[in-house]
C-alpha positions as CSV (number, residue, x, y, z in Angstrom):
1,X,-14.1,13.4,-35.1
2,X,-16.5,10.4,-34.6
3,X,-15.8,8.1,-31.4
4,X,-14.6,5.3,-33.2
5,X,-12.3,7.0,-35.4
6,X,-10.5,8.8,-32.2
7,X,-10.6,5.0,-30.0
8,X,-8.5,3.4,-33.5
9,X,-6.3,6.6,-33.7
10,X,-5.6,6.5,-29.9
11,X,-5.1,2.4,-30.6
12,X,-2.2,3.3,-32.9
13,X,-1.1,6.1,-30.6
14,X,-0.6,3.2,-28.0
15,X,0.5,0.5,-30.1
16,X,3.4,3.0,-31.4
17,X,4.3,3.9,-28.0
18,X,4.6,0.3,-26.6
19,X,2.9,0.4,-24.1
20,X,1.7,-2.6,-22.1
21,X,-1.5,-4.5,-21.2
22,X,-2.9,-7.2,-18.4
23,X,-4.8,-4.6,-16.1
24,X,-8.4,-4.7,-17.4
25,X,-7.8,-4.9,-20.8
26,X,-5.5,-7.2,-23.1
27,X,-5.0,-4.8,-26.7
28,X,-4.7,-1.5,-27.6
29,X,-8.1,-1.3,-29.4
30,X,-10.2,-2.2,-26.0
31,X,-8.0,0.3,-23.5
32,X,-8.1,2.6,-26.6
33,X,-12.0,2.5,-26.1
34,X,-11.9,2.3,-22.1
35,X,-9.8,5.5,-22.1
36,X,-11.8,7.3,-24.7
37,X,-15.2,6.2,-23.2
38,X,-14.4,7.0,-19.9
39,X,-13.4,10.5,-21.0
40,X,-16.5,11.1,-22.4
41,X,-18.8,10.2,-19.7
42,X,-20.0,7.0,-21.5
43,X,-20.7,3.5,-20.2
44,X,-17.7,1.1,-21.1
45,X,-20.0,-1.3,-22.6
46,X,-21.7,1.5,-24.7
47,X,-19.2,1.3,-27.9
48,X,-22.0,0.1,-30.6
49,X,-24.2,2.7,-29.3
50,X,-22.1,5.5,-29.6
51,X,-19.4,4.8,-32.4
52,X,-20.9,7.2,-34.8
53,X,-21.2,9.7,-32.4
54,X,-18.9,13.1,-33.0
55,X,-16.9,14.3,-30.0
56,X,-17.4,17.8,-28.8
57,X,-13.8,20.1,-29.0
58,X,-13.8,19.7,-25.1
59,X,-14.0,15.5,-25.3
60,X,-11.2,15.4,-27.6
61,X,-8.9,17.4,-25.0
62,X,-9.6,15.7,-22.5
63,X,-9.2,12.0,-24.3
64,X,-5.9,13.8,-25.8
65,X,-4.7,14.3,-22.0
66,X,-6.1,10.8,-20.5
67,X,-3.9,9.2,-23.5
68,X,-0.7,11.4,-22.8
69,X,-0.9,10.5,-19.5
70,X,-1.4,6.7,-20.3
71,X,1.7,6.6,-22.6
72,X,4.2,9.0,-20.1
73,X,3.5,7.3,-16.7
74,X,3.1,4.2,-18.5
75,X,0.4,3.5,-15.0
76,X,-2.7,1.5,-15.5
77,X,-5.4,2.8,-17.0
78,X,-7.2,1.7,-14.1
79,X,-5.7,3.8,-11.8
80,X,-5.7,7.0,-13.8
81,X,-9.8,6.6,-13.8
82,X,-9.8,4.8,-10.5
83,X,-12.0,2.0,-11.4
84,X,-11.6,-1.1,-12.6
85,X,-14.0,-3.7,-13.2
86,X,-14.3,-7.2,-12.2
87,X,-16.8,-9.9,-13.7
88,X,-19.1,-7.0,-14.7
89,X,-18.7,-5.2,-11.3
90,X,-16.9,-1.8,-10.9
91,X,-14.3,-1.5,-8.5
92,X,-12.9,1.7,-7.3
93,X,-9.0,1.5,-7.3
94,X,-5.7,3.8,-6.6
95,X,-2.3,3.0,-6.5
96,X,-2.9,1.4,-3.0
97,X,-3.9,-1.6,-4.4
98,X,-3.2,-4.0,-6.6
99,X,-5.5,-3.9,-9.8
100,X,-7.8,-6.3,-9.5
101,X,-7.5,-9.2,-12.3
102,X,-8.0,-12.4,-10.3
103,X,-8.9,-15.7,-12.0
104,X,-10.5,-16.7,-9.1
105,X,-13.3,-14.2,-9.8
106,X,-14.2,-16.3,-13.1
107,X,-14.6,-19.3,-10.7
108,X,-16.9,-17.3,-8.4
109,X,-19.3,-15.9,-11.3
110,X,-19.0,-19.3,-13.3
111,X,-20.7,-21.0,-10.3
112,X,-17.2,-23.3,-10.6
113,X,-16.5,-23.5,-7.1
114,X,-20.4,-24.2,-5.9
115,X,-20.3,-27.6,-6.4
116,X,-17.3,-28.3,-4.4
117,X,-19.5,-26.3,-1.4
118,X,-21.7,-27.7,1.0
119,X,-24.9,-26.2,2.6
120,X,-22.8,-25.4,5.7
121,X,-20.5,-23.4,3.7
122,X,-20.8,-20.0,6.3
123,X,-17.7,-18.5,6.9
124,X,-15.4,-17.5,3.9
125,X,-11.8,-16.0,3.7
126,X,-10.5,-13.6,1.0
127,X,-6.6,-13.7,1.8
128,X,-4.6,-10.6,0.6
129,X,-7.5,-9.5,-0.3
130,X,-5.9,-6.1,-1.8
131,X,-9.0,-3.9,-2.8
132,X,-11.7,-6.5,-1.3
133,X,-12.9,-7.2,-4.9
134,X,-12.9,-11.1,-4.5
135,X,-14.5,-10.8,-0.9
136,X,-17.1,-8.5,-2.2
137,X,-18.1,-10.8,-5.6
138,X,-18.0,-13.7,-2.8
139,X,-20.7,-11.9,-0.6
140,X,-22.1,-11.5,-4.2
141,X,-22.9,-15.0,-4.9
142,X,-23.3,-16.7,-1.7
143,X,-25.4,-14.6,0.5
144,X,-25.7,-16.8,3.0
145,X,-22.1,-16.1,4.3
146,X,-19.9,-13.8,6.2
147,X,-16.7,-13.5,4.8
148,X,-13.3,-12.1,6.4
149,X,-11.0,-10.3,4.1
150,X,-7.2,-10.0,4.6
151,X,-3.9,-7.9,3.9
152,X,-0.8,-7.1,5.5
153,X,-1.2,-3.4,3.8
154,X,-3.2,-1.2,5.5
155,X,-3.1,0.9,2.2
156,X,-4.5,-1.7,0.8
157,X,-7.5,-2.3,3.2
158,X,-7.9,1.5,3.0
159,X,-8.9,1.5,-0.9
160,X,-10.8,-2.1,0.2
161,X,-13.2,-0.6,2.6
162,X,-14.2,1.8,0.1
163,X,-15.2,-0.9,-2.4
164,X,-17.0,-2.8,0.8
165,X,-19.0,0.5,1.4
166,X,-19.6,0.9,-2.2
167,X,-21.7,-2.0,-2.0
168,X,-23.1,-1.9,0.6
169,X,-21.7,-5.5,2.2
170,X,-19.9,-3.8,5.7
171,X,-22.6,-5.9,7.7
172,X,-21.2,-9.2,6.0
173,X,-17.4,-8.7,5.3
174,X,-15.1,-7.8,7.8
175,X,-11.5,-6.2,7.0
176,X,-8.4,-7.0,9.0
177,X,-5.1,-6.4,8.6
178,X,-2.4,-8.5,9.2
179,X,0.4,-10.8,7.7
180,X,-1.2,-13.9,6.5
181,X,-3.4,-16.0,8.4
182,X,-2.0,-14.0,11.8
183,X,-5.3,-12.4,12.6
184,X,-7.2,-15.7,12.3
185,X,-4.6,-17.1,14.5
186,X,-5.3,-14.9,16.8
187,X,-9.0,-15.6,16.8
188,X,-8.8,-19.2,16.1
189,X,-11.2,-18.5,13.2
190,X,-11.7,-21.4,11.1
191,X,-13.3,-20.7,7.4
192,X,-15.5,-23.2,5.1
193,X,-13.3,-21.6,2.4
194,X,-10.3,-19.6,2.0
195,X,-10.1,-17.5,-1.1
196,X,-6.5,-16.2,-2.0
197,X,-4.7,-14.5,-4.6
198,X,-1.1,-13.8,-2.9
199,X,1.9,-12.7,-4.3
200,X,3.4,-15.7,-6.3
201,X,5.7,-13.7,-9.2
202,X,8.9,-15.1,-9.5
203,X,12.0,-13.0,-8.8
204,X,13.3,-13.4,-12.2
205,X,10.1,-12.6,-13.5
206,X,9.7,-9.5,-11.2
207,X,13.0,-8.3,-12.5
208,X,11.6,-7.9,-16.1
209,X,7.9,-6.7,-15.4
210,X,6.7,-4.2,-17.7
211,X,6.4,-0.7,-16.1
212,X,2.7,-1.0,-15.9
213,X,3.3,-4.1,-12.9
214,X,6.0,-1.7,-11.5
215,X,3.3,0.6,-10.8
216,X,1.8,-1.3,-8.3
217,X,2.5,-2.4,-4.7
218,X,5.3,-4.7,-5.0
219,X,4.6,-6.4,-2.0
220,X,1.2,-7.4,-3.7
221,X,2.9,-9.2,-6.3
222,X,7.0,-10.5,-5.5
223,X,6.9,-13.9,-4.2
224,X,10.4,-14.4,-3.5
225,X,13.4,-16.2,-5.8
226,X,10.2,-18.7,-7.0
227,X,7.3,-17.0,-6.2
228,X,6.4,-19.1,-3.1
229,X,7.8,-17.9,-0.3
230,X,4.1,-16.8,0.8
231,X,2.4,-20.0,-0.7
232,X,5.0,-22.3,1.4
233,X,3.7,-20.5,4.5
234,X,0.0,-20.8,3.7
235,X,-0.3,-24.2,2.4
236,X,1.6,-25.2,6.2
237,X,-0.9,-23.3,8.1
238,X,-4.4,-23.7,5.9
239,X,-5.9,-26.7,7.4
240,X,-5.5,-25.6,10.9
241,X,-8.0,-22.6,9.6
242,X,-10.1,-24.7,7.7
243,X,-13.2,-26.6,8.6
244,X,-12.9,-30.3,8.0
245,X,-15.0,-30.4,4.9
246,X,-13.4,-26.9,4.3
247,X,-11.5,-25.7,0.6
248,X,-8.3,-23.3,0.0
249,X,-8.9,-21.7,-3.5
250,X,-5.3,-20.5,-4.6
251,X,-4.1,-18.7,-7.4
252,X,-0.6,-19.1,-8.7
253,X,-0.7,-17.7,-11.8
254,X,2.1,-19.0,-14.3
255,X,4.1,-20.3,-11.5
256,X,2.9,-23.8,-12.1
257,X,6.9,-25.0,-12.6
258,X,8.0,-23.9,-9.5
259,X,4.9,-25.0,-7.3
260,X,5.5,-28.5,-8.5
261,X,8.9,-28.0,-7.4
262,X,8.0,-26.7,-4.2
263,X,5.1,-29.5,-3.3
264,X,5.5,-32.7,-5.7
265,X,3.5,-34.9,-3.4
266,X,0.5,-32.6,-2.6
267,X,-2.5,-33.6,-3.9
268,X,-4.8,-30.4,-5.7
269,X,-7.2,-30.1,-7.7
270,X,-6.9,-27.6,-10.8
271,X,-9.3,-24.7,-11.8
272,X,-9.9,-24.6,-15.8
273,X,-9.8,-20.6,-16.4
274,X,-9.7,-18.1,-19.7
275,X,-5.4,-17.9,-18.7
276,X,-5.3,-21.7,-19.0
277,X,-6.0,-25.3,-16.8
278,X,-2.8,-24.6,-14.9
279,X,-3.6,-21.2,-13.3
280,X,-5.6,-21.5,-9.7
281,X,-5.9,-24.5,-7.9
282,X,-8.4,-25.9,-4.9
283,X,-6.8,-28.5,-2.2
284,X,-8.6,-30.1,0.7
285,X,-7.3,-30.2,4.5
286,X,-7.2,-33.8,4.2
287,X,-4.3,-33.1,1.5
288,X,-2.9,-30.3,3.0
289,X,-2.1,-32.4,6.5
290,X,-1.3,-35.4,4.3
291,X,1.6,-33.2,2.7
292,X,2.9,-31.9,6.4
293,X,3.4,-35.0,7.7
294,X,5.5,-36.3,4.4
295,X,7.8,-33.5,5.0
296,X,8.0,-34.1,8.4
297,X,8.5,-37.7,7.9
């Protein structure tokens, strides 16, 4: 059987089975084609090269196997080959972690966020930084800066540090664990910007996740009965960790409803991304002690 005839079979094979998508890949034709590639010891951006390529008896058994496995777990494809990649950058991953997927790594590779930067920019932040992919692309693209990286699960900074090593960048991030901003609290660390992706899904929303989110941590991804239970905590501590010209990156995802619920009067800035213009968000200190004293007023 060629390659491409085995990724369209496997397609339908998925597609029949129901399975769902979001981690990597967003149809059954392209994790059809990670799966298969990946079996086969090809690079997952090698598909024109090798389509007409026949699969050896052993290849087909063991694409045969990845795909059962895909369809009875119903886990990420990521984490049954433990990598996932990231704006062109492989990332190792295990059920530790969250699968990295962030919008806010479209930002970093776009350049979007550079103009909002100064030459001062040093010191950056990657809260709940799960498995350290945003603060490694951020050591990426601005070498000039150190950057911290955050989570509450040591699990988490486990699978992070391998990632960090993998590239090479443990002289310029640092990993610590702790819940939210605690451990820059503790240091009074203040950052030029603070990258974060936190848990934001809704609890409605949690309740009907496909299996495939279920798979992961959930305290990576449950934000409470609206999904901003950790973003109320963050956006009340932020500018006390920020420089003054400093920047808080968020992501909310498609909780946009419920965080202009939560914070009417606060004054952002929104992120055009590939999910939409609704998605991640950037806010100043100014704004951010502007909206504490309202709701202390």
């Amino acid at each position: 059987m060629k390659l491409i005839d085995c990724i369209e079979q496997s397609a339908a094979r998925l597609t029949e089975a129901g399975v769902s998508f979001g981690h990597g890949t967003m149809n059954a034709f392209d994790e059809a084609a990670w799966l298969v590639l990946w079996s086969c010891g090809l690079p997952l951006d090698s598909l024109d090269e090798h389509a007409e390529q026949d699969l050896t008896p052993a290849e087909m058994t063991k694409t045969d196997a990845l795909l059962a496995q895909r369809i009875a777990t119903r886990k990420p494809a990521a984490y049954l080959t433990q990598e996932a990649w990231l704006q062109g950058v492989p990332f190792y991953i295990d059920e530790r972690a969250i699968v990295p997927r962030s919008l806010i790594a479209e930002l970093i590779a776009d350049e979007a966020i550079d103009s909002w930067l100064s030459d001062k920019t040093r010191r950056v932040l990657d809260l709940c930084t799960g498995n350290g992919s945003l603060a490694v692309l951020a050591a990426m693209a601005w070498p000039e800066v150190q950057v911290d990286a955050i989570d509450l699960s040591a699990d988490a900074l486990a699978v992070a540090r391998i990632n960090v090593d993998k590239h090479g960048l443990g002289e310029r991030i640092r990993l610590l664990q702790g819940d939210g901003l605690a451990p820059a609290t503790a240091e009074g660390t203040r950052y030029d910007l603070i990258l974060c992706n936190p848990p934001y899904v809704n609890a409605d929303a949690m309740a009907t996740l496909p299996a495939e989110y279920r798979a992961e941590p959930e305290l990576a991804l449950a934000g409470g009965a609206d999904g901003m239970d950790f973003v109320r905590r963050l956006l009340s501590q932020a500018a006390e960790h920020l420089t003054e010209n400093g920047l808080l990156v968020l992501e909310i995802g498609n909780e946009c409803e419920y965080f202009y619920a939560a914070f009417p009067q606060l004054e952002v800035a929104w992120m055009a991304t590939s999910a939409g213009d609704y998605q991640v968000l950037i806010v100043t200190p100014a704004a951010l002690r502007k909206e504490k004293a309202l709701l202390a007023s």
